[in-house]
Structures are given as structure tokens and as C-alpha cells.
C-alpha positions in Angstrom: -7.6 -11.3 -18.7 -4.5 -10.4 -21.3 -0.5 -10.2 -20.1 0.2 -7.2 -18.7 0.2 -3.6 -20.1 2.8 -0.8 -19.1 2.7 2.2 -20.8 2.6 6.1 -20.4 1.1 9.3 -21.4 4.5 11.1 -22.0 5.5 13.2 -25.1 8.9 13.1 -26.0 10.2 16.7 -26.7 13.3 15.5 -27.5 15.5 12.7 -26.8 19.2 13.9 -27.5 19.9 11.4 -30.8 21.2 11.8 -33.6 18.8 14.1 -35.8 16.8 15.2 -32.9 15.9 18.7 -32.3 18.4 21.5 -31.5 19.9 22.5 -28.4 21.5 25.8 -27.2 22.6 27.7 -24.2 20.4 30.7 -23.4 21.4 33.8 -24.5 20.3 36.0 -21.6 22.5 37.4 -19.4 23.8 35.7 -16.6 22.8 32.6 -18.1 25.6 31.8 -20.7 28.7 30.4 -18.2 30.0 27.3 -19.5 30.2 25.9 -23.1 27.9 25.6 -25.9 26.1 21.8 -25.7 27.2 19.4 -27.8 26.3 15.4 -28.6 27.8 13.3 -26.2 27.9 9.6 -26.5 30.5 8.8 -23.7 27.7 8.9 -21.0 23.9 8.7 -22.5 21.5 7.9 -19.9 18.5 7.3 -22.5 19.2 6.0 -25.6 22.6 6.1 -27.6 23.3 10.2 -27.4 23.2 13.0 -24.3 24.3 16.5 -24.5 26.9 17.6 -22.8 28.6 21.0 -22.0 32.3 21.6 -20.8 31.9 24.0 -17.3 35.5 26.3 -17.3 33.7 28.8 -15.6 31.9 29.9 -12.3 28.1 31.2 -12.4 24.8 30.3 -14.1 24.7 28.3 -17.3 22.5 26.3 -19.1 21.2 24.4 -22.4 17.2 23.9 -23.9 16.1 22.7 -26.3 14.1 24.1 -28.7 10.7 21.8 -29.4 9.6 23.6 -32.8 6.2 24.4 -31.5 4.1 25.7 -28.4 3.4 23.0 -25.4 0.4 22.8 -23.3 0.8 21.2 -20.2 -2.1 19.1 -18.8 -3.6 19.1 -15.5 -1.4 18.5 -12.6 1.3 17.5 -15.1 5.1 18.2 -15.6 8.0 18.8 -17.8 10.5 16.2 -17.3 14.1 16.3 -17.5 17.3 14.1 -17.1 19.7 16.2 -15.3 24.0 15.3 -14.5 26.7 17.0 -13.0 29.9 15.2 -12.7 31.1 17.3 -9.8 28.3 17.9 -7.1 30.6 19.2 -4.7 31.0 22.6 -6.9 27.1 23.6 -7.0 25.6 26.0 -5.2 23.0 25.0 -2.5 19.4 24.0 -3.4 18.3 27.6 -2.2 20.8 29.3 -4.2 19.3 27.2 -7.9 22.4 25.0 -7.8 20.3 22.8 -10.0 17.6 24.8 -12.5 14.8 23.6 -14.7 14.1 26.6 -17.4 10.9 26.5 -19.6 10.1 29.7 -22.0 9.7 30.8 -25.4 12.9 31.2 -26.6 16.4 31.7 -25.1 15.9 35.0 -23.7 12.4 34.7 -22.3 12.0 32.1 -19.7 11.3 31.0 -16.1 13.0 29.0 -14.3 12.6 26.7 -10.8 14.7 25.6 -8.4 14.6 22.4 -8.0 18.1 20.8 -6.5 21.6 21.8 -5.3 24.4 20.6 -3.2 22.3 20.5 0.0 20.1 17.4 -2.2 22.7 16.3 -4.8 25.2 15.2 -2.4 26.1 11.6 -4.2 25.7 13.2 -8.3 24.0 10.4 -10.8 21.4 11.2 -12.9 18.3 12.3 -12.1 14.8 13.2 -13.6 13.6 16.6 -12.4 9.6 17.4 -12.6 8.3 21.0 -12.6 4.5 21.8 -13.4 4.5 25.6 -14.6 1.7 26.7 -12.6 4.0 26.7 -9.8 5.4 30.5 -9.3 8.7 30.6 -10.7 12.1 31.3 -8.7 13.2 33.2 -12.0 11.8 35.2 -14.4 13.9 36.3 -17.4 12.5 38.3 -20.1 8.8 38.2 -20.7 9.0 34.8 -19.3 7.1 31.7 -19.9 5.2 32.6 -22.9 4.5 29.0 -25.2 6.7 26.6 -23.5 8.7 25.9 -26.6 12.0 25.9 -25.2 12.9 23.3 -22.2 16.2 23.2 -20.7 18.2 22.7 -17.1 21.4 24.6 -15.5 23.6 25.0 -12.6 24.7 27.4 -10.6 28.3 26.4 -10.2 31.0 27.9 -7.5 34.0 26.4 -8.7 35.6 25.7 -12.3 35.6 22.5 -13.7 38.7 22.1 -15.9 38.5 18.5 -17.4 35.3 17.1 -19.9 31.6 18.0 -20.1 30.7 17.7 -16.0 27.1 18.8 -17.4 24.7 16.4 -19.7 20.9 16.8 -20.1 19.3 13.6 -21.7 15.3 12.5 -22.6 13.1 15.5 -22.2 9.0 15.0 -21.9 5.9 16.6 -20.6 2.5 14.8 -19.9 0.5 13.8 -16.6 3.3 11.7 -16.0 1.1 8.7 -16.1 2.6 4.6 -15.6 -0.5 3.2 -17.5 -0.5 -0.8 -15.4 -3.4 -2.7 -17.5 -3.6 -6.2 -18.1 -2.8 -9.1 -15.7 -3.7 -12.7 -15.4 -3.3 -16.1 -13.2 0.5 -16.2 -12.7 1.4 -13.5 -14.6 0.1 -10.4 -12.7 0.9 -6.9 -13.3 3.3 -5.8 -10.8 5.5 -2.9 -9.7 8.8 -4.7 -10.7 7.1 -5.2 -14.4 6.6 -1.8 -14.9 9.8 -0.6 -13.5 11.5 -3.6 -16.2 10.0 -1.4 -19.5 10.1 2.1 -17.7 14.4 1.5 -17.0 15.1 0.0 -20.5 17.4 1.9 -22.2 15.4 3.1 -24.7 12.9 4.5 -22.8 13.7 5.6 -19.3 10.3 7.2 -18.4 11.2 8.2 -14.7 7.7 6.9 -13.6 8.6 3.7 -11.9 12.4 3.3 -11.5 14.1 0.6 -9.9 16.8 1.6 -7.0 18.9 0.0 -4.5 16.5 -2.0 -2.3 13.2 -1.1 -3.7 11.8 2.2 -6.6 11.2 5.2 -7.0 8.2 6.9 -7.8 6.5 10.1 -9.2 3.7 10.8 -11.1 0.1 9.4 -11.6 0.2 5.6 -11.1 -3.2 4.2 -12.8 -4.3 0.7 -11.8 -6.9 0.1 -15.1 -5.7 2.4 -17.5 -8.1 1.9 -20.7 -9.3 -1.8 -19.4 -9.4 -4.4 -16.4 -6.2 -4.3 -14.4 -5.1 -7.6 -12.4 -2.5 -6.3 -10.2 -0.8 -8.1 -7.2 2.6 -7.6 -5.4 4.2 -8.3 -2.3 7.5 -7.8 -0.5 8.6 -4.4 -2.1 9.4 -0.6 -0.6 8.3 2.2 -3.1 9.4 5.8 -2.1 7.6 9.0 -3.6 10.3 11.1 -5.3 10.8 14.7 -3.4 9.0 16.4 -6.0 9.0 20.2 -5.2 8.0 22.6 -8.2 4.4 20.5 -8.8 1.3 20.5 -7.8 0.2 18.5 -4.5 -1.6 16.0 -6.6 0.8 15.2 -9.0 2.0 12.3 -6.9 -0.9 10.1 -7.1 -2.2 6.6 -7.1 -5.6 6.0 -8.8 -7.8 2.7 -9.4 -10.0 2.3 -12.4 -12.3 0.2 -13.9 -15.1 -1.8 -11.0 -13.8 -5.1 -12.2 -10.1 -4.6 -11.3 -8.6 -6.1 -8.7 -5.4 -5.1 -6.9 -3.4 -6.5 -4.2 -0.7 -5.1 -2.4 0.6 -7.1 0.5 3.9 -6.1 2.8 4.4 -3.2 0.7 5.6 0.2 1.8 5.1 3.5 0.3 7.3 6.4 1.8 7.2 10.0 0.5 10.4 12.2 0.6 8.7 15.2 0.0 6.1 17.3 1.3 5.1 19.6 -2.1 3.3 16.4 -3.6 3.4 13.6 -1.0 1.2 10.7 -2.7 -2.5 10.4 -2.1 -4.4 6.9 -2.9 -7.6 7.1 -5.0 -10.6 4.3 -5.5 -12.5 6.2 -8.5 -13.8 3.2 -9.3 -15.3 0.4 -6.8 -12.8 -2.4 -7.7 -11.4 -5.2 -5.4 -8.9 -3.7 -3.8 -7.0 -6.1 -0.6 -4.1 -4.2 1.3 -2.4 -6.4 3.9 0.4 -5.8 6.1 1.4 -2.7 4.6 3.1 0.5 5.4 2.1 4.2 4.2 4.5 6.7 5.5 4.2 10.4 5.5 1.3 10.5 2.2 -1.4 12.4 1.7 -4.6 11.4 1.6 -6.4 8.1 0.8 -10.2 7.1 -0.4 -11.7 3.7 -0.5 -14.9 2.0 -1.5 -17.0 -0.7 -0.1 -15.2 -3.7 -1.9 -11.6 -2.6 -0.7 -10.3 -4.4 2.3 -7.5 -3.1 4.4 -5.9 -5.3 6.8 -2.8 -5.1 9.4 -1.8 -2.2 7.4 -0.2 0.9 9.5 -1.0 4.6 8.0 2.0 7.0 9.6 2.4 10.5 9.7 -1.0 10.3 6.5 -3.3 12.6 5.3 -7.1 12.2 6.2 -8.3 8.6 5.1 -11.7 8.4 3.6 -13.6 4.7 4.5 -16.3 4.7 1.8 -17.8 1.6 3.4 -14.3 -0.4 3.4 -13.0 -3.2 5.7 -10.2 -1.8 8.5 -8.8 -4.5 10.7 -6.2 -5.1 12.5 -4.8 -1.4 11.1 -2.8 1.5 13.1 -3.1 5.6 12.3 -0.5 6.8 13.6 0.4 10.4 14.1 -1.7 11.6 11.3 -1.0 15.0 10.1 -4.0 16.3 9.3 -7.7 17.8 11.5 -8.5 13.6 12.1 -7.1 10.1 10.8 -10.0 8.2 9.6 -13.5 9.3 8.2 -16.1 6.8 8.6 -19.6 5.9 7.3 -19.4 2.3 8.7 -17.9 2.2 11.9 -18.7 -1.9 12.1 -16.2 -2.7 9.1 -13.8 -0.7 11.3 -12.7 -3.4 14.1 -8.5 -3.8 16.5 -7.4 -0.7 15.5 -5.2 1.5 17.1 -4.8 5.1 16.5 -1.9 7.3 18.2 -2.3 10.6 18.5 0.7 13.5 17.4 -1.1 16.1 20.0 -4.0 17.6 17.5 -6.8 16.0 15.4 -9.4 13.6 16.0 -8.9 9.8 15.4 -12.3 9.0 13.9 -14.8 11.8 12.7 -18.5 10.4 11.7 -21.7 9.5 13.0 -23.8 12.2 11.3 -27.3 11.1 13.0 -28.0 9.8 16.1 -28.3 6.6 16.8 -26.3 3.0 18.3 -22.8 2.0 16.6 -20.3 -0.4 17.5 -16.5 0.1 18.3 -14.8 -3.6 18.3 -11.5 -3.4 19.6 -11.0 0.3 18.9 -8.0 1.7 20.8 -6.9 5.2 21.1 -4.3 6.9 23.1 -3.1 10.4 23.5 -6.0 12.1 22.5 -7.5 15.5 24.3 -10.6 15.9 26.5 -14.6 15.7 25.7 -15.3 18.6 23.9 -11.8 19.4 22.6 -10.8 19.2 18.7 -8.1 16.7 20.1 -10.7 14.6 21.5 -10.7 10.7 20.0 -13.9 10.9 18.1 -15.9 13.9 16.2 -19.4 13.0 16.4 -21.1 15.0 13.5 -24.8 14.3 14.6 -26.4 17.8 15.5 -29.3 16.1 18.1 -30.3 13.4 19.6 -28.6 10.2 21.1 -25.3 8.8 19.7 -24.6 5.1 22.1 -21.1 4.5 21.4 -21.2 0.6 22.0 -17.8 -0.8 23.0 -16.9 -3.8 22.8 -14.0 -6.1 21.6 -11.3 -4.6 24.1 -11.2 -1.7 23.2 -11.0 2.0 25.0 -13.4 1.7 27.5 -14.8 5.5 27.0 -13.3 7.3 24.4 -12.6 11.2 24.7 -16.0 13.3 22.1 -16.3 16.4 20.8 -20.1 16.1 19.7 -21.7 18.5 17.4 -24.9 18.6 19.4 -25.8 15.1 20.3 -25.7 13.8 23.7 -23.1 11.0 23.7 -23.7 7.8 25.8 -21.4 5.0 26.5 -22.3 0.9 25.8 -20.1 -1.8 26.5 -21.3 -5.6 25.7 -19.7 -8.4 27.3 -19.6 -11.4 29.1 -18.6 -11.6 32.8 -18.6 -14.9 34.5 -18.1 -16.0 38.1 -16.0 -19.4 38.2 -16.1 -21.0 41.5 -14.2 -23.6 43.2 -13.3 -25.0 46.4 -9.8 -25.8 47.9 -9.6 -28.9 46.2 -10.2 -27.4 42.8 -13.5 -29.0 42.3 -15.8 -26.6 40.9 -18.8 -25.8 42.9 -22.6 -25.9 42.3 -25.5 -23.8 43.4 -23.1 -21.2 44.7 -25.0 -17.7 45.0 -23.2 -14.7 42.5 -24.0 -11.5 42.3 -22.4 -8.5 40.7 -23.9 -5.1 41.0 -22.9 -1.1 40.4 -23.5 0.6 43.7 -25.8 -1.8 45.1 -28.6 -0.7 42.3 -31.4 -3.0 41.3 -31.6 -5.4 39.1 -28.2 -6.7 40.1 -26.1 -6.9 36.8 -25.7 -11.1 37.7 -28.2 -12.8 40.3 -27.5 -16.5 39.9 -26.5 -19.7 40.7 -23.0 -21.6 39.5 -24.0 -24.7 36.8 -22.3 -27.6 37.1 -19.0 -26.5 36.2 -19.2 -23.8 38.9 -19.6 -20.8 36.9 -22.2 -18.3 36.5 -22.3 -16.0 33.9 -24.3 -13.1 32.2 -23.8 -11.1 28.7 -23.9 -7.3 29.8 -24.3 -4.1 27.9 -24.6 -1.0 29.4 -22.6 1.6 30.3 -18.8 0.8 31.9 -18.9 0.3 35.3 -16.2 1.2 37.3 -15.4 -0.5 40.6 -18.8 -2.8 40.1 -19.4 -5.3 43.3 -18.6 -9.0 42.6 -19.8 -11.2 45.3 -19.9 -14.8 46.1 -21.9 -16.3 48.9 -22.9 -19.9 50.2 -23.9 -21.3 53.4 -20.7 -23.0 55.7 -18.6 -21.0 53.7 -16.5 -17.8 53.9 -18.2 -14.9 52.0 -16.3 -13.4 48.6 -16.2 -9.9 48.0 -14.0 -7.9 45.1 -14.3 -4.5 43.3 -13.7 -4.8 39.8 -14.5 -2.4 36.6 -16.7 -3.7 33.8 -15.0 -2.0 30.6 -14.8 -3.8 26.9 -13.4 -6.6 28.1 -14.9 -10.1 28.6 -14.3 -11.1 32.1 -13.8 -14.2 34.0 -13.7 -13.8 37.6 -12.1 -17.1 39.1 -12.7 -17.7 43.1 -12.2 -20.2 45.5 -14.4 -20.4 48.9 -12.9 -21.3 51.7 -14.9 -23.6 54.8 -15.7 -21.4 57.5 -14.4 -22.5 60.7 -17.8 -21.2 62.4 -19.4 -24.7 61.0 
């Protein structure tokens, strides 16, 4: 392995120094308020210079910059932009474009999207807008788009602002938007807080991975194995997704390359803010992957392969996760938001997992032949009926017989909707019979049976050993209310009802003399 590698894909259009490319307010109409832009060194965010406008004036206004040639954006990529307003008070609301992005082919032919306000800019700073151009516009002016030579932001500003340049516009870039994480070795790993050390350094300020007030902030693709073999592994941090709303839904992505990678995340959590691009998790390639004790709140959706491991891990308010053959245990899908939480291939790597309902969608779809699989410790509560599309499972299979064996304490009969198949329940314990008398000795040769309605063979028929217990692995179907009895001569007979469901049982009794004798 080599140290670790963080770089990116993105272009600089311009980054507001001294020689750099040349700026100007938009000459359509209704887009002029405010002053002309100017270099500003009071309050760079990137490098040594911003540009700044004074704001003496209520409406739309703006500045771009003009990048000397035609841009193509790629694929589920985005122009970037580093946006202030010194008063956020006096904007508009986000609905009303208090806070514009603007990309066209000259000053008078443009689009622009809305992509902030008052209602979002409530505490001011600087921020890096994203906007992919394939999203439909909230503006049009002129002929519109054309090249993408120019790039700019404005405001829509309700309220004069008498003193300095409220309004600067620093680093501007287009690309995927890609933190390139390569590299990694034994005690020097590639880690979130690495990246984020090179992505907020002055000189650069990508945007990508940006370290915040208790954790970072996100947006873009994140590559685990850019070009080569990535070593990655971090613990203890909170990562939210940026509220990125004029891009496409995959902009926001997570991606794993190269089979020989390995990555790590333990105690992590991932939130999104928004719900345009909310973060999706992809394993293009089959690398080691070991999630542990981590949180995903309110992404999209996830994919894994047979060497990724996911343990104690809670998916909430997630898109559709895809198991590819990986390890879940000890996980919790909760409230997914899409038609079913979890598909599955190999139900056995899936073992003490809970999933929670929000009122539609399955839990688990799969089981595309008939056939016998094994549930361990699979609980689900709040689903619908058999046969509804809110049911626990989806079984795929068309014909046949799918046995559901259920085992490890899980839901004793989870609710199906079956394509076809006729569904059957197994359960696959042990129930034992302890036996003692009043003294606590345990007793020997005691007779134990338990049975379901009396039916023959008895599920137990047998004697207690010599440490008065009796005992029989069962599977079958559950059993509710089976017979337990206990009988020997001179004493009092034993009778109970109790159901035979996932659970290992242990019956404990104690036989009293009976005063006939």
C-alpha cells in the first residue's frame, strides 16, 4: 500500500485572483440591481481574492463570470459555486430565488435555478451551491443556456444594504464532483477527516468533504479506489449529505472500486438533508467492505457484494438495499421509504435483524424458486396481512413449495405475499422437559410427552436422564398451544399448554407426592 491519496475531478473556471478571468453583472433586464463586481480581498473564502458587489438597491442582481470557452458538463455532474451575503435577513425566500445560480452563454442569455433564500440561509456564511443543468430551470432569460460559458450567482434582495459589498462569489468549478480517496496503509489509513484536511485548505476549498461543527459535510461522488487499491478505515464520525436540490438524484453518491480494496467504517453516521439527491451506496467492485455499528439516515439506495459485511448497523428512513450475497447481523431497517427494505439472494447471511415497518412495503423480497431457507432471528413488526404488498416478506417464486424455516427467535410466522408458491412454515428448536422434585433433586425415568392435538408421533416421548431432563430438537411447523405433560407413578400428574414458536424452550417442573400413595 502507499500514503493516502485525496484528490478530485474538478475544473477550475475561475478562482477570483489576481489575473483570473473577468467578471460582470448580467446585462438583462431585471438582473442588473446592485453594483458592478469588483476584487475583494477583505473576505476571500478560497485563496487570497473574492468578488464582491455593493447592494444599494432592492430586486435581482447578479455577477458571472465569463470562462473564455464552451463547458460540457459530465454525467450527473455540477457547476459549483461559493455563494455570501452579509445580510441574510434581506433576501427573499427560497421559493421567491433569494439565492440564484445563473449558467448561459453570455450576459443576456442564461438560466438560472433556485437554489436558496431566507427560509434556508437563516445563519449567512459561505456556502457552495451545486446545480447540474439538466435540471429544468426556474429562469430562462434570453435564448438561454446555450454553451455554458458564463457562470454566475444572485440574490433577490427586499431591502437595501447601505454599507460594503454584502455580496462575494469566490472559487467556481464544474466536474462530477468527485473526492478521489486512494492510498492507505497500516497506521496511516485513508480517512474522512484526511480528505476533509486538503479539501478545506485555503487554497483549494473543493466543497466535497468539508469539515463542520461536530462532524462534515458532504456532496458529490465519494470514490473509495479511485485509479488504485484504497485502504480506508474510520470510526467515530457523523457525515451529513448537503441538501442538494437542482442535481440529479445520483449526484450524491458513494462508490467502491477496485476488488482488492478494503474499507471500514465503524460508528459512523451518514444523514441526508435533502431529498433531490439523498446519497446512495455503491459496491461496483467486490472489495472488503466491514460496516459496524453504523447509522444511515434518510439515503437512498444501497448495493453490496458477497465480501461486504454489515454488522449492528441501523438503515432508517433508506432506499431499497440490495444484499448481493453480503453478511447482515445484528442490523435494523427501519421505516424504509421505498416498495420493501432489503433484497436478498442469501437469506442465511441475513441473521437478528429487525425490521419496522412505516405502514407500506415489504421487509424482505426474494426467494425466486421454491425451495427450504432459513430465517435466524429475523423479527418484523408492523407489517400487513398474507397476501397484501405490506405483508413482511415478498416471496418471488411463481410455483411450488417455499418452507420458511424459523429459527433463532425470530417472528414465529411472518405475514407473505407469494407470487404463486404455496408458503409453509418451519421452526427448528430444542424443547426440553426439566424435572424435579420438592427437594430440588432432579428426577430420573420420569415419563414426558409433548404433543399438538393429541396427533401421533408425539413431538417428545421419553424418559428424563440423569439430570432429569428430557429433551428433543423439533422442526416443523409452530405449534400453538402444543400439550406438555409429565407423568410418573406415586406422583401428581403435570399438564401445561404452551406454543412451540422460534424459540428454544425449557420447560422446568416439579412433581409433587400424591397423597393417594
Amino acid at each position: 500500500m502507499a500514503v493516502p491519496s485525496y484528490t478530485t475531478d474538478l475544473v477550475d473556471i475561475d478562482l477570483c485572483e489576481s489575473g483570473g478571468k473577468t467578471w460582470a453583472e448580467p446585462t438583462a433586464t431585471g438582473w442588473t440591481f446592485g453594483a458592478a463586481p469588483a476584487s475583494d480581498d477583505d473576505n476571500p473564502f478560497q485563496g487570497l481574492l473574492a468578488m464582491s458587489k455593493a447592494y444599494n438597491a432592492t430586486g435581482v442582481g447578479g455577477m458571472m463570470v465569463n470562462n473564455g470557452g464552451a463547458i460540457s458538463l459530465p454525467t450527473d455532474g455540477a457547476f459549483l459555486v461559493w455563494f455570501y451575503w452579509a445580510a441574510p435577513g434581506s433576501l427573499e425566500a427560497d421559493v421567491d430565488g433569494g439565492i440564484r445560480v445563473m449558467v448561459g452563454t453570455d450576459l443576456n442569455n442564461f438560466k438560472s435555478w433556485d437554489v436558496g433564500g431566507k427560509t434556508s440561509y437563516v445563519y449567512g456564511g459561505w456556502i457552495n451551491y451545486a446545480v447540474n443543468t439538466t435540471i429544468g430551470e426556474d429562469d430562462l432569460v434570453g435564448t438561454g443556456l446555450g454553451n455554458s460559458q458564463y457562470v454566475g450567482a444572485a440574490v433577490n434582495n427586499y431591502n437595501s444594504i447601505f454599507k460594503g459589498n454584502p455580496f462575494l462569489c469566490d472559487a467556481t468549478r464544474y466536474g462530477r464532483c468527485e473526492a478521489r480517496i486512494a492510498g492507505g496503509e497500516t497506521g496511516n489509513y485513508a480517512t474522512f477527516s484526511g480528505f476533509a484536511a486538503i479539501n478545506d485548505n485555503v487554497s483549494y476549498r473543493w466543497g466535497l468533504i468539508q469539515a463542520i461543527t461536530g462532524g462534515y459535510l458532504v456532496k458529490g461522488l465519494v470514490t473509495f479506489g479511485y485509479g488504485s487499491v484504497v485502504d480506508f478505515r474510520d470510526s467515530n464520525k457523523s457525515l451529513v449529505i448537503q441538501n442538494t436540490n437542482k442535481v440529479t438524484a445520483n449526484f450524491n453518491t458513494f462508490e467502491v472500486l477496485q476488488a482488492t480494496s478494503r474499507v471500514d467504517l465503524t460508528s459512523i453516521s451518514i444523514t441526508s438533508l435533502g431529498t433531490v439527491s439523498k446519497g446512495r451506496w455503491l459496491t461496483t467492485a467486490n472489495a472488503d467492505i466491514n460496516i459496524e455499528s453504523c447509522v444511515f439516515t434518510d439515503m437512498n439506495t444501497f448495493t453490496f457484494l458477497a465480501q461486504s459485511t454489515i454488522l449492528n448497523t441501523t438503515f432508517r428512513r433508506c432506499g431499497i438495499v440490495t444484499q448481493g450475497a453480503a453478511v447482515f447481523t445484528g442490523c435494523k431497517f427501519d421505516s424504509a421509504s421505498d416498495t420493501k427494505a432489503l433484497v436478498v439472494d442469501t437469506i442465511g447471511n441475513v441473521t437478528n435483524t429487525i425490521f419496522i415497518s412505516k405502514g407500506t412495503g415489504y421487509a424482505i423480497e426474494g426467494f425466486s424458486s421454491a425451495g427450504t431457507y432459513s430465517l435466524t432471528g429475523l423479527i418484523f413488526t408492523g407489517y400487513g396481512a398474507n397476501g397484501t404488498t405490506d405483508a413482511a416478506i415478498h416471496v418471488l417464486a411463481t410455483s411450488g413449495i417455499v418452507y420458511l424455516g424459523i429459527g433463532g427467535g425470530g417472528t414465529a410466522s411472518p405475514t407473505v405475499k407469494s407470487d404463486g408458491a404455496t408458503i409453509e412454515y418451519t421452526v427448528s428448536v430444542t424443547l426440553k422437559i426439566a424435572v424435579k422434585d420438592i427437594d430440588g433433586n432432579p428426577m430420573v425415568g420420569v415419563r414426558c410427552y409433548i404433543d399438538n392435538n393429541n396427533e401421533s408421533p408425539f413431538i417428545l416421548d421419553d424418559v428424563t436422564d440423569v439430570n432429569g431432563e428430557a429433551s428433543v430438537g423439533y422442526s416443523g411447523s409452530p405449534v400453538t398451544n402444543a400439550t406438555w405433560r409429565v407423568r410418573k407413578y406415586e406422583y401428581l400428574p403435570f399438564q401445561q399448554l404452551v406454543s412451540i414458536g422460534s424459540e428454544n424452550i425449557t420447560l422446568p417442573v416439579t412433581l409433587i407426592d400424591d397423597p393417594v400413595y
